[in-house]
C-alpha positions as CSV (number, residue, x, y, z in Angstrom):
1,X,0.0,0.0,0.0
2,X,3.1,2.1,1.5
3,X,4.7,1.7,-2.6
4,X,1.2,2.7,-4.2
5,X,0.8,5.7,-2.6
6,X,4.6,6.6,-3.8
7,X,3.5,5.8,-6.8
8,X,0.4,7.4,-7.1
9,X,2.0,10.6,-5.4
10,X,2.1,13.7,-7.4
11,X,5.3,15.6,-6.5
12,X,5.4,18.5,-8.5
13,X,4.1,20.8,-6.2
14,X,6.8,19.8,-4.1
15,X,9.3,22.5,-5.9
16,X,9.9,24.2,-2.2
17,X,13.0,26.3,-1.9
18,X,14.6,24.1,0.2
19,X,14.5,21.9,-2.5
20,X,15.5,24.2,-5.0
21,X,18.5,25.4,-2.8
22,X,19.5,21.5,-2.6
23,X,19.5,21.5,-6.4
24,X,21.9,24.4,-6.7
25,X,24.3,22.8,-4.2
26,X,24.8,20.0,-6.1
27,X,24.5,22.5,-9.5
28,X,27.9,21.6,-11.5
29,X,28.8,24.8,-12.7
30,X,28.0,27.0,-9.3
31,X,30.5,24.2,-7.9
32,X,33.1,24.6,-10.5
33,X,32.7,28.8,-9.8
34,X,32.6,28.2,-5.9
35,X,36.3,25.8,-6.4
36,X,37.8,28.6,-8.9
37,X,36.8,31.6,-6.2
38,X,38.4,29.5,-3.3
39,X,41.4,29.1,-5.3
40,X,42.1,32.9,-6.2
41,X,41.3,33.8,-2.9
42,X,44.1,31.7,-1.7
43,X,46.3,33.3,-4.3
44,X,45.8,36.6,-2.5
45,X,46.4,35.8,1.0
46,X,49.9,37.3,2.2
47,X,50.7,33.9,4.2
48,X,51.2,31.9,1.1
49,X,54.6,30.5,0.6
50,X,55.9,30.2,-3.0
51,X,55.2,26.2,-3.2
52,X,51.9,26.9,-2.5
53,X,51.1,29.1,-4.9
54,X,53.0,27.7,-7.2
55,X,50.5,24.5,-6.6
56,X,47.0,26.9,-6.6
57,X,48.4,28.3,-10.2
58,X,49.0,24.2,-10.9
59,X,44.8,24.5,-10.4
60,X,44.2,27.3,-12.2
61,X,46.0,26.2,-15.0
62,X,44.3,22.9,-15.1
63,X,41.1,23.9,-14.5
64,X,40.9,27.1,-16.9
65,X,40.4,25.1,-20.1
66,X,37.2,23.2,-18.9
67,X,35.9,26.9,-17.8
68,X,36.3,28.1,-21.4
69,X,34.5,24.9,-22.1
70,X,31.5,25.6,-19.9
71,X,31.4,29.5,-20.9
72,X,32.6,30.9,-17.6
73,X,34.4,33.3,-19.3
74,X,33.8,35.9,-16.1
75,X,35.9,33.3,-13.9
76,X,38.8,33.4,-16.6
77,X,38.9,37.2,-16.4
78,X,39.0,36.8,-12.5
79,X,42.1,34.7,-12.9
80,X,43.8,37.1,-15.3
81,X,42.5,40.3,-12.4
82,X,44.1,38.3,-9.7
83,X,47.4,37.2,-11.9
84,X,47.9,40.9,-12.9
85,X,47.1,41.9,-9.4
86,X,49.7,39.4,-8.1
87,X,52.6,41.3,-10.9
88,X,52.1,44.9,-9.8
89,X,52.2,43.5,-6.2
90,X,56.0,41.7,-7.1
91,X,54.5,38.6,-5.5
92,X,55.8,35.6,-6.9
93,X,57.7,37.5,-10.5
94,X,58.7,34.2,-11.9
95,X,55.6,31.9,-11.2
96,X,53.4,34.4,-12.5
97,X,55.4,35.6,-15.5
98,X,55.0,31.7,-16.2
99,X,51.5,31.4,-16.0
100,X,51.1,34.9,-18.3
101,X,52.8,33.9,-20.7
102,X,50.9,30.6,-20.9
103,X,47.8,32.5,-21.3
104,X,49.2,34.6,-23.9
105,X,50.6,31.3,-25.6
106,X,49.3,31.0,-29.4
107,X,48.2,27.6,-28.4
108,X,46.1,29.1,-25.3
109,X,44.7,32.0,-27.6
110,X,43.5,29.3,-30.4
111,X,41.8,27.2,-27.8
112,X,40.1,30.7,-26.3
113,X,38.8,31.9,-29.9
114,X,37.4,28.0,-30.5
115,X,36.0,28.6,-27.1
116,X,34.6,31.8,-28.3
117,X,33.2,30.4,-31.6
118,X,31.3,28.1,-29.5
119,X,29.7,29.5,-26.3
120,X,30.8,33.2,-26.9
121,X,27.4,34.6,-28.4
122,X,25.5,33.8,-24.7
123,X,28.5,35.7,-23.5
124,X,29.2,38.9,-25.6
125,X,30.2,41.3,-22.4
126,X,32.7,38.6,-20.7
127,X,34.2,37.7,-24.4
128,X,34.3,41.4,-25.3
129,X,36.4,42.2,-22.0
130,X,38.3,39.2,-22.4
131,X,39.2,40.8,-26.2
132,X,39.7,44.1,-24.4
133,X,42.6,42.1,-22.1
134,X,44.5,40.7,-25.1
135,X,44.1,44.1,-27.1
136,X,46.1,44.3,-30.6
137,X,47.2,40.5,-29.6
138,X,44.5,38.8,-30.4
139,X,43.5,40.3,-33.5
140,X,44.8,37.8,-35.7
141,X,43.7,35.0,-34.3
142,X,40.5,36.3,-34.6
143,X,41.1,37.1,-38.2
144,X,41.9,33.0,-38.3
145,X,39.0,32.0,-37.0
146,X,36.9,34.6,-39.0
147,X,38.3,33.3,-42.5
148,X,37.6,29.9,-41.3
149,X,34.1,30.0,-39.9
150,X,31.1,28.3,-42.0
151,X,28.4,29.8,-40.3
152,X,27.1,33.1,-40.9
153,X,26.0,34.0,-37.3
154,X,29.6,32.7,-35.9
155,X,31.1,35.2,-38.8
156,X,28.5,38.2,-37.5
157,X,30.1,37.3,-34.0
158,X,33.5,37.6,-34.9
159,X,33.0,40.8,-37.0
160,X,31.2,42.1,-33.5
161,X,34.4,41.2,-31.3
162,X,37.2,42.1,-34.6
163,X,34.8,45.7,-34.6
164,X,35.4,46.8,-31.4
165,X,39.3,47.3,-32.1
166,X,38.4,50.2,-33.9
167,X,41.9,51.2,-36.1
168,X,43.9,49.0,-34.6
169,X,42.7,46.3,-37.3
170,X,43.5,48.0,-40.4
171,X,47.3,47.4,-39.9
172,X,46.5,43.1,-39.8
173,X,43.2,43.7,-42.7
174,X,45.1,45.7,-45.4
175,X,48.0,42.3,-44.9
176,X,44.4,40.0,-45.1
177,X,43.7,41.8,-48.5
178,X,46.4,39.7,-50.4
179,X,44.9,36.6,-49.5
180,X,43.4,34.6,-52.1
181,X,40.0,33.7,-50.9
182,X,37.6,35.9,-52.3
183,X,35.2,35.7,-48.9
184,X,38.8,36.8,-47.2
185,X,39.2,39.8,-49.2
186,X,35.3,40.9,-49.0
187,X,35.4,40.5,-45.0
188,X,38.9,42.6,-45.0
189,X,36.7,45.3,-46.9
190,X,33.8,45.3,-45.1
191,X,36.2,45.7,-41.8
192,X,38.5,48.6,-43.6
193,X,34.7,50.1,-44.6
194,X,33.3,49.6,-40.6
195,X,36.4,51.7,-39.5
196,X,36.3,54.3,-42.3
């Protein structure tokens, strides 16, 4: 009788708050935020020896790709705050000149921009400041991914993000011009055209 009644029991009125708080502590990306805040947290505290933070920016570096993956693209940008943070303070020079230029890697970039190409439209603001870090850097690499893309709303996207550099992408779109592909060329213009 006990097992009828289960059965038989409607629970979808049950959607309390309680239960709705229990969902979001077992909510995988709220967990993967909550690990990456704990971690840069550490990275700021004063008591931290070098072998320690040497081991949290073991973490981070593990852990950043599968946020890029997931679209936390606002955790990423924390992690290049508290890195930069970390060089004006002269904490830990060499560790952190390590892990920046990891992040600036061309290898790192490419995996970012596929990143982008993927998840970056729910997430124009974060992606846009995350362009605004890399500046003139990352131009090209969105140029790549731009002359590569099939899909007309991944190519609107990327003219979006390439747009915002204002004249700083004439210099890389006038070298584009000589390119061979015709859809190259026309996206070149249409850039050199959006800037004047």
């Amino acid at each position: 009788q006990e097992i009828n009644n289960l059965l038989h029991f409607d629970a979808a009125g049950l959607k309390s708050s309680h239960l709705m708080e229990f969902e979001n502590e077992f909510n995988e990306d709220l967990m993967e935020k909550r690990f990456n805040q704990i971690i840069l947290e550490m990275m700021q505290f004063e008591i931290v020896s070098k072998e320690e933070y040497q081991s949290l920016i073991n973490i981070i570096k593990e852990h950043t790709e599968s946020l890029l993956w997931v679209g936390q693209f606002d955790q990423f940008l924390e992690i290049l705050k508290v890195i930069e943070l970390n060089i004006a303070l002269y904490r830990f020079d060499a560790i952190n000149s390590e892990i920046i230029q990891y992040y600036h890697s061309p290898e790192f970039i490419v995996t970012l921009i596929d990143s982008f190409r993927i998840l970056g439209r729910q997430k124009r603001k974060e992606v846009s400041m995350i362009c605004e870090y890399y500046d003139k850097k990352i131009i090209p690499y969105l140029m790549d991914a731009l002359a590569e893309a099939d899909s007309l709303i991944i190519r609107r996207f990327l003219m979006e993000l390439i747009k915002q550099f204002g004249e700083k992408v004439i210099p890389e779109a006038l070298r584009r011009l000589a390119d061979d592909r015709w859809f190259v060329k026309r996206n070149m213009l249409y850039i050199l055209v959006e800037t004047d």
